[in-house]
N, C-alpha and C positions, 0 to 999 in steps of 0.2 A: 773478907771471909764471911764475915756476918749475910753482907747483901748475897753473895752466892747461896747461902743457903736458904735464907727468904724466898729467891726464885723457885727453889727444890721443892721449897715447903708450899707454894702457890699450885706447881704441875701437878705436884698428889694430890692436891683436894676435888682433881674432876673435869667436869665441863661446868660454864656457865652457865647463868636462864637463858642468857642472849645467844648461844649457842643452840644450845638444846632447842628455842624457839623457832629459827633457824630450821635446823634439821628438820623438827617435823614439818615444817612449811613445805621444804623440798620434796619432802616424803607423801603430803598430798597432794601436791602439785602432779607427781608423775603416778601416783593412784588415779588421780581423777584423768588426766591422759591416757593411760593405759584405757582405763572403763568405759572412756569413749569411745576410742579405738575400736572397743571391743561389743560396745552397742550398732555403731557405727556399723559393722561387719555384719552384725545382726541384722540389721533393717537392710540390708544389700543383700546378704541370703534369702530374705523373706521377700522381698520385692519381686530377685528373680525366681523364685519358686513359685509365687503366685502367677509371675509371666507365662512361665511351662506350663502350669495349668490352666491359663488361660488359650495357649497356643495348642494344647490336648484338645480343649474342648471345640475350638475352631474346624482343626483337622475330624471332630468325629463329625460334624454337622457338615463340613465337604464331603467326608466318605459316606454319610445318608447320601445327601445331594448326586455324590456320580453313580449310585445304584437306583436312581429310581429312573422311570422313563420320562425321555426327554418332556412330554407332554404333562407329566407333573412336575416336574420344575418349575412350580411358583410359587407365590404369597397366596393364602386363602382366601376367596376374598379379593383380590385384585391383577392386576393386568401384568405379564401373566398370572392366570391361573393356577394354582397347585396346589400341593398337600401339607407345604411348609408355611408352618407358625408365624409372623411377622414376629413376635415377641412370645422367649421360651426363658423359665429360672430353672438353673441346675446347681445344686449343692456340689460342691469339692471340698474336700478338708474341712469342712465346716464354713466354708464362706459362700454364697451365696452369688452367683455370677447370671448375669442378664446377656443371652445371647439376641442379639435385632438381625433378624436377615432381610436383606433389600436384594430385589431380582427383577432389572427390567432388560424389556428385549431391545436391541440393539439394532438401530439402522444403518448397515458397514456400507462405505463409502463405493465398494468393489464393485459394484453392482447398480450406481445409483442409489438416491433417493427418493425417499416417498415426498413428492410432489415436486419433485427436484427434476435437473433434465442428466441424464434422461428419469425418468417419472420411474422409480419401486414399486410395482404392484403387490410386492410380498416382502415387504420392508422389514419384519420380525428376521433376521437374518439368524442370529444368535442371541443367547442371552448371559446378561453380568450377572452375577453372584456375588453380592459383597455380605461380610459379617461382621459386625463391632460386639467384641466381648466384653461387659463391662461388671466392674465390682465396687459397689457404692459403699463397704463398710471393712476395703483392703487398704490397708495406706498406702500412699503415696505412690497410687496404681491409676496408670491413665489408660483410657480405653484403648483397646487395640481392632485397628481395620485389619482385615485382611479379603481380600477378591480373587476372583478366578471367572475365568469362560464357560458358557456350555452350548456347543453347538452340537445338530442336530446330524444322526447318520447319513438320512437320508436328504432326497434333493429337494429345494422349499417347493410348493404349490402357492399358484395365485390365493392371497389374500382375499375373505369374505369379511372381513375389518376396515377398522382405518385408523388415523395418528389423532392423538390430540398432544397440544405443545401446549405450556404454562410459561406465562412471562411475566417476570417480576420488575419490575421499577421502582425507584425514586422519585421525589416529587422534580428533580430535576432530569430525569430521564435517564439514569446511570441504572447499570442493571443490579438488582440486589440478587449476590451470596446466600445462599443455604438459610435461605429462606422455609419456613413449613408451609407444604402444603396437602392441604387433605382433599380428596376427592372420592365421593359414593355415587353408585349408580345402582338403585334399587330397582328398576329397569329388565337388569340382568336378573338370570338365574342360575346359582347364585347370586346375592348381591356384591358388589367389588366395593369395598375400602379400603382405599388406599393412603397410605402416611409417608411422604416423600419431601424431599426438597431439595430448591434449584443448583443448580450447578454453577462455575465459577460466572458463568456471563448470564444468570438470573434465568436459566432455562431447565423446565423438569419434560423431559419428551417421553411420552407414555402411547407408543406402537404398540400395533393388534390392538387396538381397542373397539369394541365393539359396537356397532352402530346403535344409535336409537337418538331421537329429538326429545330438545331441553332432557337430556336423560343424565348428563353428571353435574350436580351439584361440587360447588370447589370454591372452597376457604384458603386463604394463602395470609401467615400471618410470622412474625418473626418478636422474639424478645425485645420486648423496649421499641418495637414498631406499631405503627397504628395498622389494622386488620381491611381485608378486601373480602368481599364474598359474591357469589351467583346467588338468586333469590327467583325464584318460583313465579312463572306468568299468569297471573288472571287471582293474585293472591287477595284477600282482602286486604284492602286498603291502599294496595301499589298494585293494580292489575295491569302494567306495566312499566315492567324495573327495565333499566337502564343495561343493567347486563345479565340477563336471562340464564340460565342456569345452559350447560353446551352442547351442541347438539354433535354426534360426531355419524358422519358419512363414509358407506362403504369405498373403500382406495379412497379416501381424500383426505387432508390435514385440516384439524381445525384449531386455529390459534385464537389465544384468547388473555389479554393482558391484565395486568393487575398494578394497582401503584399503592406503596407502603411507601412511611419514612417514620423516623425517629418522634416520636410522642412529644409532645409538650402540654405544657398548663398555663393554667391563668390563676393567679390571685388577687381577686375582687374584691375592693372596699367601697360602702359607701358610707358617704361622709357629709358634712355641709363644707363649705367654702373658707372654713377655718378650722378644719382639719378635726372637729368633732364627730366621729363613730355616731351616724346613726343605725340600729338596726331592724331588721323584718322585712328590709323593700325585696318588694316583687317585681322582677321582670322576665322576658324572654330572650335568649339567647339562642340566636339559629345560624347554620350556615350557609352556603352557596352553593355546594355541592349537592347534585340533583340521585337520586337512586332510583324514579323513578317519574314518569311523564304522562301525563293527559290521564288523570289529574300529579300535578306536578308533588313530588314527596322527597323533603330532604331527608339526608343523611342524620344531619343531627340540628333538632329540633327543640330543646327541652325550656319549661317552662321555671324558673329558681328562684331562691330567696335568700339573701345576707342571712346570716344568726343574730343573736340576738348581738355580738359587738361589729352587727357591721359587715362580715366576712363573708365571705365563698371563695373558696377552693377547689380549682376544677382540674382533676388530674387526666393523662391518658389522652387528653384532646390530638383532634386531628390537627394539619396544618390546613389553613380554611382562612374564608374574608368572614367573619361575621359580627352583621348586622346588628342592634340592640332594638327590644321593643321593651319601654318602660309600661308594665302594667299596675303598681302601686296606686293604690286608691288613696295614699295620706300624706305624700310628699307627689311631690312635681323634683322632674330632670333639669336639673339647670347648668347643664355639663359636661361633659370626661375629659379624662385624660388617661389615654393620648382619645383623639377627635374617633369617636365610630364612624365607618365600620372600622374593626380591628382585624389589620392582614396578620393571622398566626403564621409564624416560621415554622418550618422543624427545630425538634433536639432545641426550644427557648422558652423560656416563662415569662408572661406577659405582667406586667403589673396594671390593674385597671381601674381607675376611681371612679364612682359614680357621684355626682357632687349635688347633692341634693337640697330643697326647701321645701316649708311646710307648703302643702297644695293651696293654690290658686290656680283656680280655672282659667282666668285668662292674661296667662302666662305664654310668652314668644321667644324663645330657645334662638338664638340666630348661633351659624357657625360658617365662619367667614375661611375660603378657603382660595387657595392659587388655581386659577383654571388650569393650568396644564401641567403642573406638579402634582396637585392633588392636596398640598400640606397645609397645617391652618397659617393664618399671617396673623401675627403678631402687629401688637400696638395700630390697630383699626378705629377709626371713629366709625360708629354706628348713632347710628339716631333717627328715632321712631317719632313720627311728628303726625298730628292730624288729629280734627276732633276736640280741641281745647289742649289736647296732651303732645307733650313734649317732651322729650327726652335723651341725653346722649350718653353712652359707653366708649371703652374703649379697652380692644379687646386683651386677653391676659392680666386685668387689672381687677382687682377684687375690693368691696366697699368695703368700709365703715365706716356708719351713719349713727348722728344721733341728732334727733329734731322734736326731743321734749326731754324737760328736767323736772316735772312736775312732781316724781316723782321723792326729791329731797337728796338731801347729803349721807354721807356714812358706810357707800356703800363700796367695797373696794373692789373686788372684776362686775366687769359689765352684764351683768346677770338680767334686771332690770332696766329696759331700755328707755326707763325714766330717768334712774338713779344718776347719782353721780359720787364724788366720794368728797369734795369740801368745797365751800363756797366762803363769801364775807361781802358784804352787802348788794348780793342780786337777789333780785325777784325772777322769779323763776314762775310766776302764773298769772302774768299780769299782762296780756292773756297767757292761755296756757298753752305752749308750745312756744314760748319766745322768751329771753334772758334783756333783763336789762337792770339799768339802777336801780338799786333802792331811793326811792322817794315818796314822798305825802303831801298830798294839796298840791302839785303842780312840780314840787322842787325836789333836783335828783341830785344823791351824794357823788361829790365830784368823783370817785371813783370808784370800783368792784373788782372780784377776781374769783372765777371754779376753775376747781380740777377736776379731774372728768375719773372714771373709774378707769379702770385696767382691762385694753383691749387684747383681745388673746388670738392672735393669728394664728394657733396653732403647732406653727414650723417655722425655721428660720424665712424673714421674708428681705423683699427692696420694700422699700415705703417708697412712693411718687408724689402723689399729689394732694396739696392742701386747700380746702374750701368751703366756704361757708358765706350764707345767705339772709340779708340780702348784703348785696355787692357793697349800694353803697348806701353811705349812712347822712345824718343831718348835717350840711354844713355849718351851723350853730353851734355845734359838740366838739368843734376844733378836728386838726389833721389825724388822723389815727388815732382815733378814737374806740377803733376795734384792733386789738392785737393779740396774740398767741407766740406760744413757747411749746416744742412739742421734746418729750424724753422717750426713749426705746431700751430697752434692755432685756437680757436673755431669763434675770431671773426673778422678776414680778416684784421686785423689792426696792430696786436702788431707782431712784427718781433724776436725773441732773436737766433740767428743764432748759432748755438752748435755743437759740434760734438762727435764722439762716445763714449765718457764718460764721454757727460750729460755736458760738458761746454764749454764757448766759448773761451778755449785755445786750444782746442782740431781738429781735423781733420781727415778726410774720406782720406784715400790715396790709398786704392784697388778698384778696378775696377769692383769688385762685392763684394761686402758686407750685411751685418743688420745691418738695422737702431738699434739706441738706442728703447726699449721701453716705456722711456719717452715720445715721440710722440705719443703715442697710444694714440686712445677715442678722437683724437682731428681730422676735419674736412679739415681745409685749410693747403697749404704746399708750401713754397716758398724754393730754394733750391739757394746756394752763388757759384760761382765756382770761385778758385784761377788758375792761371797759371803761371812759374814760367821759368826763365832758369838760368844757373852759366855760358851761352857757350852761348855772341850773335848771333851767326851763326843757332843758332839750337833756336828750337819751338818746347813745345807738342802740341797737337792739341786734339780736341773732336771733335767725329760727330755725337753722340750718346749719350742720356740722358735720364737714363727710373727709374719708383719707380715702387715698388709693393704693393698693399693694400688688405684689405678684406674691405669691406662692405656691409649693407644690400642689395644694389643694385648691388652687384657681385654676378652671381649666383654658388651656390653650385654643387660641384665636375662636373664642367662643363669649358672647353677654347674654345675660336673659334679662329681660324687659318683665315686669310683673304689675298687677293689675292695672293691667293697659284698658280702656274704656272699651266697652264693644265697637264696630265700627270700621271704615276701611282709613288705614293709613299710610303715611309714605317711606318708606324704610329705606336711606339712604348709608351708605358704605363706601367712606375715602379713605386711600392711602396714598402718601407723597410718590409712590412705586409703581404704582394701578390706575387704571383709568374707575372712573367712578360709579358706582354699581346703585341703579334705583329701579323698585318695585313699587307696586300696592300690594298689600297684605290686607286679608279682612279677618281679623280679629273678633271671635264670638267668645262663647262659653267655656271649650275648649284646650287644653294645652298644646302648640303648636310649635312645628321645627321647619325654619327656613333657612335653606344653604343659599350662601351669597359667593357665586365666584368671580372670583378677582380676575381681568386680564392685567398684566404686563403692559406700561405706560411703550 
């Protein structure tokens, strides 16, 4: 009895929070549903309201249209002729709508064609009427076409006109789509401009047009396309372009093509060979493409310069071969990547390094290439010999040298191409430019040992080749008497000094060798030298320490040879692939680029 009335007493006190909370949940729930519903419904009555009066306003600019005579039915201004606006704004309800009317004359198939068989001598048959109303500040309101006919009462008479046709292309030859084209002819009286574009198969056909030489001028250009134009004969500086502005002939058609495609850019760096931004260089960038002949005048020409980190960014480019002419008075070219000239694509961005050093004049650029591919080749001995000078590269492979320590210890990246960063008994200037024992009166301590500073490639690199000069040393000094230990890492800090197989028991004891590829993919590279004798009377010596690497910022199947003696020398170019490529080169004051191509063994 008790518990029964406990329950009684629990149902009288109510609802809970957790009920109550509840309800009103469901209670917003179907408010905020309803409200939508009901905005929802809103924006679809507003929508089609603004339709209606978009389809009012179409219909009053038809009914102008079919009260005026046939002979002003056109564009002001352009082919045809007439007394209608190309572009008119009329207020409605307050909103602001852009009426565009397009009106050309029409060559019907009935009868022939102009220039066709049989041949139209009065091809203006009839004319289209099309109208887009548009409203740029109505929501979610797309322009509306709407077209009609207008032909003529009476029966047509021979033509004292002619056609001109527009034709649009790609740089692959596909027709371009609704394309813009403008065309004026100041010529006429009135003048005619006209604002049109191509139809589905990249064709704008502009019948009845009226004759006169070089008399229409015609730009054809499209959103995110690169731009075509006519240009003026006997103009200064191009007194003969390439595509003259059009001449159009009584009864006869005159076609005339145009090629767009899809824009691209370039973003240009330059840098040195270890991936260091230099900036300010000057060079020229030009294309292939001709606009005008005798004398010959490209399209794009301009003369540019890095910023101060290096950069240029070049937007809006055509798709083009072009050339590079390095004009910097305070570095010299020792490079690119990828090889110039540069084929631009459409619709792609190029990435481009300019791989620069401080100027010397008689610097020789070589860029080793496949004859009949055109691509550079990789891994090339190149070697410039003649004159006392000597010399071999090999190509995609990038130095680092060091061939003086006079400079002292302490020093941790290679900043000073003296420096180094810790030694223990070398003489480092005895003479200077050469490492060997410390010793006095004749006798040298049986051993030594530098570490070199922190070489900074830049980018992840391969490390290849180790060597240092000279080859070989005193037989008195005992076997390996010169040895090395090289360390690589990504982050300038941790040292584990190794050698060719990958441990630190291990050592470098030829005087050209490959590195372990352990090192690869890694950045920084510090390198240990041992020196050693069994004979104090005797000392090796170094005076010559050099690595080989790839990197992004080495450029491909490319060396540069620098301060090569004036002089004629012999430039030879093997690959295990190719038959073997030799020249004379005469080397002056100059900085100079020789292409070496490869045939196919």
């Amino acid at each position: 009895m008790i518990i029964k009335n406990k329950k009684r007493a629990i149902q009288k006190n109510g609802f809970t929070l957790v009920e109550v909370l509840v309800g009103v949940t469901l209670l917003i729930i179907i408010a905020v549903g309803i409200y939508g519903a009901f905005t929802g419904v809103l924006k679809v009555i507003s929508v089609s309201r603004t339709k209606i009066i978009a389809m009012d306003l179409a219909n009053e600019r038809f009914e102008l249209i079919r009260n005026l005579p046939y002979q002003q039915v056109g564009i002001s201004g352009g082919i045809p002729n007439g007394v209608i606006s190309h572009t008119e704004n009329f207020v409605r309800s307050g909103a602001t709508f852009v009426a565009t009317t397009t009106i050309r004359n029409i060559d019907d198939l009935f009868d022939g064609t102009v220039g066709g068989s049989p041949n139209d001598l009065s091809p203006a048959d009839y004319k289209l009427v099309e109208i887009e109303i548009d409203c740029a500040t109505c929501p979610n309101f797309p322009p509306i076409f709407v077209n009609t006919h207008v032909a003529p009462k009476n029966l047509e008479t021979s033509s004292t006109n002619g056609a001109l046709f527009v034709r649009v292309f790609d740089a692959s030859g596909q027709p371009v789509a609704d394309a813009d084209v403008h065309i004026e002819n100041t010529q006429s009286v009135p003048a005619i401009v006209i604002n049109d574009s191509t139809n589905n198969v990249g064709m704008l056909q502009i019948v009845d047009a009226p004759p006169g030489v070089n008399a229409y001028s015609i730009s054809v250009s499209k959103s995110g396309y690169t731009g075509d134009t006519t240009l003026t004969p006997g103009a200064v500086g191009n007194p003969n372009p390439t595509k003259p502005h059009a001449t159009v002939v009584i009864q006869q058609v005159t076609q005339i093509s145009f090629v767009i495609d899809r824009v691209s850019s370039m973003e240009i760096v330059s840098t040195t060979q270890t991936c260091s931004p230099v900036g300010s260089i000057d060079f020229n960038l030009k294309g292939t493409r001709l606009i005008g002949t005798g004398p010959d005048v490209l399209k794009y020409n301009e003369n540019l310069v890095t910023n101060s980190s290096g950069q240029k960014n070049l937007n809006n480019m055509e798709w083009d071969t072009y050339p590079l002419v390095f004009t910097d008075g305070t570095y010299d070219l020792v490079g690119t990547n990828p090889v110039m000239p540069l084929s631009l694509e459409p619709n792609s961005t190029a990435d481009i390094k300019f791989i620069v050093a401080p100027r010397d004049p008689n610097t020789l650029l070589v860029t080793v290439k496949d004859a009949s591919a055109g691509l550079p080749v990789s891994s090339s001995t190149v070697r410039l010999a003649g004159g006392g000078y000597d010399e071999t590269f090999v190509t995609d492979r990038g130095f680092l040298r060091q061939t003086d320590w006079s400079g002292g210890g302490g020093q941790d990246l290679f900043v000073d191409e003296t420096g180094y960063f810790s030694s223990s008994n070398i003489a480092v200037s005895g003479p200077v430019g050469e490492l060997k024992l410390n010793g006095s009166f004749g006798v040298y301590d049986p051993s030594a040992e530098l570490v070199s500073s922190t070489f900074d490639t830049g980018s992840a690199s391969n490390f290849h080749q180790l060597l240092w000069l000279p080859a070989d040393q005193p037989v008195s000094a005992g076997p390996n008497s010169v040895r090395m230990q090289v360390a690589t890492n990504d982050d300038g800090v941790t040292w584990n000094f190794i050698g060719p197989d990958g441990t630190t028991g291990s050592y470098y004891t030829s005087a050209s060798t490959y590195l372990n590829p352990v090192h690869n993919n890694h950045r920084y590279l510090r390198y240990k030298l041992y020196l050693s004798t069994i004979d104090a009377a005797y000392t090796p010596n170094v005076s010559d320490i050099s690595f080989t690497f790839s990197s992004q910022c080495v450029p491909p199947g490319q060396v540069a040879f620098r301060g090569v003696p004036n002089g004629t020398h012999t430039l030879t170019v093997s690959h295990d692939d190719y038959d073997t490529y030799s020249t004379s080169v005469s080397v002056g004051s100059v900085w100079q680029h020789v292409e070496a191509l490869l045939i196919p063994e």
